[in-house]
N, C-alpha and C positions, 0 to 999 in steps of 0.2 A: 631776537637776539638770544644765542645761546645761554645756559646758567651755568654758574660754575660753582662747584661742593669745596667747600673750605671747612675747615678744621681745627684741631687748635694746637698746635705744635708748643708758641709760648707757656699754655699753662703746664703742657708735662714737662721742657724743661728746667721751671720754676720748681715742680714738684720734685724732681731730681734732687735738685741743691737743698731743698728744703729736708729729704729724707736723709741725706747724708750726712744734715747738721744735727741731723734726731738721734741717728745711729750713735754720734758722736760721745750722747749727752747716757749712751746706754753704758753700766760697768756695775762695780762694786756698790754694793747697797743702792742701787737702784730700785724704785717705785713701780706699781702697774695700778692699774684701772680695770676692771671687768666689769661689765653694767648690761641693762638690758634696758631699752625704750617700749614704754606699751602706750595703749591710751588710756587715758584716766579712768574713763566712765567704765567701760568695758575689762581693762585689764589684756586687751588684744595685744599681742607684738607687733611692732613698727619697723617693718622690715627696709632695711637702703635707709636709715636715715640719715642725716650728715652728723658728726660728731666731732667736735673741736674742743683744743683748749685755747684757747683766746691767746694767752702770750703770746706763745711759740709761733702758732701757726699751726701744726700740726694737726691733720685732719683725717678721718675716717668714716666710712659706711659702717653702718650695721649690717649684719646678715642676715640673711633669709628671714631669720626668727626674733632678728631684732636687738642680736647681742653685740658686744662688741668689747676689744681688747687694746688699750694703748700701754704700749710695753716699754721699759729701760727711761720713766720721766723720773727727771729728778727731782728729790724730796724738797718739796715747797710747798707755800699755797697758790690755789690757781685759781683759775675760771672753768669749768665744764660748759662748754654751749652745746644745745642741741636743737636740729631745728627735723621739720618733717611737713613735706606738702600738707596742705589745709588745716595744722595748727599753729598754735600760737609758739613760736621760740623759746626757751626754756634756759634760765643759766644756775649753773650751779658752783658754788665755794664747797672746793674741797683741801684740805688737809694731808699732803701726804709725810708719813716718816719712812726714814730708810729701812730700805728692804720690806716695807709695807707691798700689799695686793690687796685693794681695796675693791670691794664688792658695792653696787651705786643701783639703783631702781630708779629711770628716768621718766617721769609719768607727764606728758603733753594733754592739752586739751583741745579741742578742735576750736577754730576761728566763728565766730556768729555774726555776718551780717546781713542783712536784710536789703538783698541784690533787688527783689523787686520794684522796690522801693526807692532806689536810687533815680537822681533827676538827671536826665543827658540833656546835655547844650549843644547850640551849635557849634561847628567847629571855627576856629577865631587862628590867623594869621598868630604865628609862634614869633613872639619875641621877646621873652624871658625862658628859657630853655634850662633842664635840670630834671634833676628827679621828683616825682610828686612829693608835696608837703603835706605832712598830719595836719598842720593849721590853715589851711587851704580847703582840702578837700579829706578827711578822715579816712573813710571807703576806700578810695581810690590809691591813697597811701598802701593801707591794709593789704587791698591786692596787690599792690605791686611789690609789696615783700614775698608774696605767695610765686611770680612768677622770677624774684632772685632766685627764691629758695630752688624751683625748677630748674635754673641755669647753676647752681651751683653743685647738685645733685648730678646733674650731665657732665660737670667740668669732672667731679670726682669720681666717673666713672670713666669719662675718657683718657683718663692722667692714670689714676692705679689699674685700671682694666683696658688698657687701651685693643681695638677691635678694626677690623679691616671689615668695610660693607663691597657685595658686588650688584653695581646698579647699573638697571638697566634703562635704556634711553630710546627716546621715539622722537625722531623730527620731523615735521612738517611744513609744507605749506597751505594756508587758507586761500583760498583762489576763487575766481566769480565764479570755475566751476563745480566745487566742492573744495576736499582737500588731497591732497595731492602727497602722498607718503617719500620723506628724504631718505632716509635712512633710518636702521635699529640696530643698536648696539649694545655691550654694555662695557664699564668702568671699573676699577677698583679704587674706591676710599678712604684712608684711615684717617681715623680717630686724634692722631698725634699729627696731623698737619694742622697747614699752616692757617692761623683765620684773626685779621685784625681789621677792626673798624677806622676810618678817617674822613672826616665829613667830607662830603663831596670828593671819597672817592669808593666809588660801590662800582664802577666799572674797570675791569682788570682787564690786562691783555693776558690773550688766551690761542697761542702761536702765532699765527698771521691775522687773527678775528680779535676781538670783545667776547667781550663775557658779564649778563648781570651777576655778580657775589649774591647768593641765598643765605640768607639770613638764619644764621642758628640761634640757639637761647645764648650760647656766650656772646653775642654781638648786643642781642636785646637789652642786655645788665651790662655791656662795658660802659667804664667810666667816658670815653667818647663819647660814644651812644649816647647815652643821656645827656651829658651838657650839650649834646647839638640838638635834643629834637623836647619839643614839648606834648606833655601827656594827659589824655583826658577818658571821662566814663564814656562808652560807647553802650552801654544797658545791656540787656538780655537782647540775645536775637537767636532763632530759630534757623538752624542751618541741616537739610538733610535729615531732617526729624528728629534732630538734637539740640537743645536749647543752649547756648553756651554767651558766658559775660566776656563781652568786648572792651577791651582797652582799646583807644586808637593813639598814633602819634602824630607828628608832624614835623618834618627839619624846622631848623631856625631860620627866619627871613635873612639872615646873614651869609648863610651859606651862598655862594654864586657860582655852586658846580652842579650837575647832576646828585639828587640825592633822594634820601626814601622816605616816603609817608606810608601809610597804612595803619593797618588795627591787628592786636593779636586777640585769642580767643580761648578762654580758661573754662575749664568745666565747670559750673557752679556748686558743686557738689563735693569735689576735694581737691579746686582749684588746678589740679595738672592741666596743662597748655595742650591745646588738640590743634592749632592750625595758628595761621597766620596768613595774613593778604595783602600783599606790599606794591605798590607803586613808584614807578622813580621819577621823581619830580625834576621838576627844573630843565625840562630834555631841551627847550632853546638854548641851554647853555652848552653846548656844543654835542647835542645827541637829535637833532629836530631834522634826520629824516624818519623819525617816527613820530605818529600821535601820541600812541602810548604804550608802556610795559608795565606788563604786570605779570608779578610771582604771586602763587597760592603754594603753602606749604603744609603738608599737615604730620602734627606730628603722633606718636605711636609710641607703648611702654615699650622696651626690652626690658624690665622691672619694672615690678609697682612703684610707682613714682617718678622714673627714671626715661621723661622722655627724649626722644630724638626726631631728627625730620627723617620721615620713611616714604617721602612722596611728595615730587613737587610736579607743577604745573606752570610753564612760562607760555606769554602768550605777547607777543610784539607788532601791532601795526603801525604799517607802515605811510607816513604820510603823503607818500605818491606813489598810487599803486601799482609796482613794475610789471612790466611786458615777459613772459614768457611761454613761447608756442603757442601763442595767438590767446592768452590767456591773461586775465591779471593777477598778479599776487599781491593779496591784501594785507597779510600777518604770516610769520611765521610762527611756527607754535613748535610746543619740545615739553616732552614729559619724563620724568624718573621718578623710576622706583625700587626701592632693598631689595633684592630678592633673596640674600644670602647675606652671614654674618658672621664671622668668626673671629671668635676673642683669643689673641695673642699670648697670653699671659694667664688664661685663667679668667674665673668667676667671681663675682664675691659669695663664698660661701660661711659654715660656720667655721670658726678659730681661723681665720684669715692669716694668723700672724705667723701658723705653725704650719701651713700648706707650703707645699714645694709647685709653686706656680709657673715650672721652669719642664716639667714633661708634656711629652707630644700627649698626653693623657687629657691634659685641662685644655689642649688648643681645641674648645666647641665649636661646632658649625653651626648654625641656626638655620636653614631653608627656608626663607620666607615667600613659599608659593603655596599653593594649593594641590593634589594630587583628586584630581575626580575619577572616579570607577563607574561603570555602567556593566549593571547585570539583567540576566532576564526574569523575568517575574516567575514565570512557570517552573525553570531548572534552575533556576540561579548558577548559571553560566556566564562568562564576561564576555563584552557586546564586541567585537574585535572591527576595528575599522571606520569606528562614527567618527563624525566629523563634529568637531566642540569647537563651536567661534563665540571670540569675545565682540558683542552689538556693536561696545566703543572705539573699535583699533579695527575690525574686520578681519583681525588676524585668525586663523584656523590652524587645529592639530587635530590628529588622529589616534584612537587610543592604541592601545598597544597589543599585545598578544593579551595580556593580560586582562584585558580589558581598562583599561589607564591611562590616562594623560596628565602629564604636569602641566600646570597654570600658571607657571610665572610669567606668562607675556602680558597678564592684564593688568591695566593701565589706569583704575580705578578704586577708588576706597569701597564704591558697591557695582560690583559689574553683573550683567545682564549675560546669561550665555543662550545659546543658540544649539539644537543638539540633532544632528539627522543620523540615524542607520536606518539601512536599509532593511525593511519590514516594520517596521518602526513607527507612528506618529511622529512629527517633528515634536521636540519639547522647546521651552522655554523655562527658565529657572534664573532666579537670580541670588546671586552671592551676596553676603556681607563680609570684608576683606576684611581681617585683622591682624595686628604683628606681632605670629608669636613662630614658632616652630611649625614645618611641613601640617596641614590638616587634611588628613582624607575626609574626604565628602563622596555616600554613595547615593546614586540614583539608581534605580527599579524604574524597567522601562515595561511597559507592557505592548507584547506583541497588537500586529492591526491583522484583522479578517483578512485582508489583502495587503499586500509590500505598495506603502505608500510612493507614491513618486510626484508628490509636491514638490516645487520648487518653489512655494511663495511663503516666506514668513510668516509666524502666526501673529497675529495681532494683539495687542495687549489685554484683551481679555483673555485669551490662553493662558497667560505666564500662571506657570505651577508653581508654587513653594512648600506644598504641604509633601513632595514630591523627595524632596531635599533632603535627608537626616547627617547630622554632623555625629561621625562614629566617635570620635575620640581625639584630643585635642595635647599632644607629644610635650611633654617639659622635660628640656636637654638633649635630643637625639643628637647623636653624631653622627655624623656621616663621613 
């Protein structure tokens, strides 16, 4: 069953109404705030952190460096909140008089528990549904403010920086005789559409098909969300050579539609969310010509802090396996992935409040593929014509004149590439994908005594890494 990318339209135009009641409160003898967030121990800037004052509502990121400006409040006393991935929330009583600019030093301390140590149960049929209790389970509480703070940190970057992703998509089918490639395309996404949760309903119509809804962090923290599903420690687990703490959840026994279980997946380290694995449960209630559906999502910075899903994975079998050209089809399968990102509006940078976020200047692109080069050892000449296949998708490019090829067709958080020119050994080399701006990566190929004419793949004792050097790593390119 196809997925479908939702978004979040309600919370930017919430943030609308909310900036225009702020603008309101802006005039004569009006108050500011300028402060900066670090960490305690350290003194480090806390860059992207969230920054409220409780009343109002009114909310802001920090910048790069961790400063931040709330302009035209009116003289009162308030609340300053401030929170920041993997510490503790922070509130502060301030004072303002008219026509005051008050200068503030927001010192956070990082969170301490002792994940090892936590005890997982089994998972137990949901029938008190809600948000984890401190008096229940302490730990589990604790993270689960670390992974609001995540979705709230997305929400306010979707809403004041809103961004349009171009994703691309791979469908399949799984068949007794392998898989069988449907089609590749890609999408355009923004940031300010539409995404709301309602129990048992996670499957949308999507033109004449269905659609599973992928789960973003604002679905995980809505208030829905949580009263339908119950939450528990899922412990450390080891995923990919990366260690990461499991929350899982579970709908409510009340629900009697299609709806979602799974676990999400926070770094133990400074708590940002890297993945999720979701299920749709209940599929006899009106989805039972499948066994089962499952989304993997994982998710990726575009700032420090500031995750988003850059990758998903759906995979649907079928519970009676259909006939075509003498074949059966067992699951269809369907991947996406960002390959490209561009902010509408601008970035958050420093003095956010005096930037003109409105020229063709701030509209950034981000490229989120790879550009690999192949030269030759001896002349350092580019290798013109190799052929570069991703192991996972089979798909193939050719470099360029230049010796170059762009990578965005792979389909994987770590892909395996494949590398023939002619005179050439075959190579093998393997990637680790990350989401940030275009990365050139060059290989040095070394000529053979003789122009190899292998056709047979090298086997995984071949695969070179040491082969690999990553040149330099682009913050901000425009393209």
């Amino acid at each position: 069953m196809p997925l479908s990318r939702l978004t979040n339209r309600r919370a930017a135009g919430w943030w609308s109404s909310l900036f225009c009641c702020c603008a309101a409160t802006a005039g004569a003898q009006s108050a500011s705030i300028h402060g900066t967030v670090v960490d305690a121990e350290t003194g480090r800037p806390l860059p992207y952190s969230a920054v409220t004052i409780a009343a109002s509502g009114l909310e802001r990121l920090s910048d790069d460096s961790g400063h931040f400006v709330l302009a035209g409040l009116k003289p009162d006393r308030l609340v300053l909140r401030v929170r920041h991935i993997g510490y503790a929330p922070k509130e502060t009583d301030l004072a303002l008089e008219p026509s005051q600019s008050r200068d503030v030093r927001i010192e956070l301390r990082r969170i301490a528990i002792r994940l090892a140590g936590i005890r997982v149960e089994a998972s137990q049929a949901c029938v008190e549904p809600g948000r984890p209790r401190a008096d229940v389970d302490s730990s589990l509480a604790t993270v689960f403010q670390q992974l609001e703070q995540n979705a709230q940190q997305y929400r306010l970057i979707t809403t004041r920086y809103p961004f349009e992703s171009i994703v691309r998509q791979y469908y399949a089918y799984n068949t007794t005789a392998g898989t069988a490639p449907i089609r590749e395309g890609t999408m355009v996404v923004r940031s300010d559409g539409h995404e709301h949760y309602e129990p048992g309903g996670v499957i949308v119509q999507r033109g004449a098909g269905r659609a599973v809804a992928i789960p973003t962090l604002a679905v995980f923290t809505d208030g829905a969300f949580l009263d339908a599903h119950c939450f528990q420690t899922g412990g450390l687990q080891q995923i990919d050579g990366e260690q990461l703490f499991r929350i899982d959840f579970r709908a409510a026994e009340k629900i009697d539609a299609p709806d979602l279980d799974g676990s999400i997946y926070l770094d133990p380290d400074n708590f940002v969310i890297r993945r999720s694995e979701v299920r749709v449960s209940k599929l006899s209630h009106g989805l039972n010509e499948f066994d089962s559906i499952a989304v993997t999502s994982r998710f990726e910075e575009i700032f420090p802090g500031v995750p988003i899903v850059a990758e998903a994975d759906g995979l649907s079998h079928y519970a009676k396996p259909r006939a075509s050209n003498g074949e059966q089809l067992l699951a269809f399968s369907e991947h996406q992935r960002d390959i490209q990102l561009r902010f509408l509006r601008g970035q958050p940078r420093r003095n956010e409040d005096t930037d003109d976020r409105s020229g063709a200047a701030n509209q950034r692109v981000r490229r989120l593929d790879r550009l690999l080069g192949l030269f030759d050892e001896q002349n350092g000449e580019p290798i013109v014509g190799a052929e570069v296949t991703d192991s996972a998708s089979g798909l193939t490019a050719k470099t360029t004149a230049t010796g170059t090829v762009s990578l965005g067709f792979l389909r994987s958080s770590r892909a395996v590439l494949r590398i023939r020119a002619p005179g050439y050994p075959d190579e093998r080399t393997e990637l680790k994908l990350t989401f940030a701006d275009t990365i050139p990566v060059t290989m040095i190929l070394h000529r053979s005594t003789r122009p190899s004419v292998s056709t047979r793949a090298p086997d995984a004792s071949s695969l070179r890494r040491t082969r690999v050097r990553i040149v330099y790593t682009a913050t901000g390119s425009s393209f």
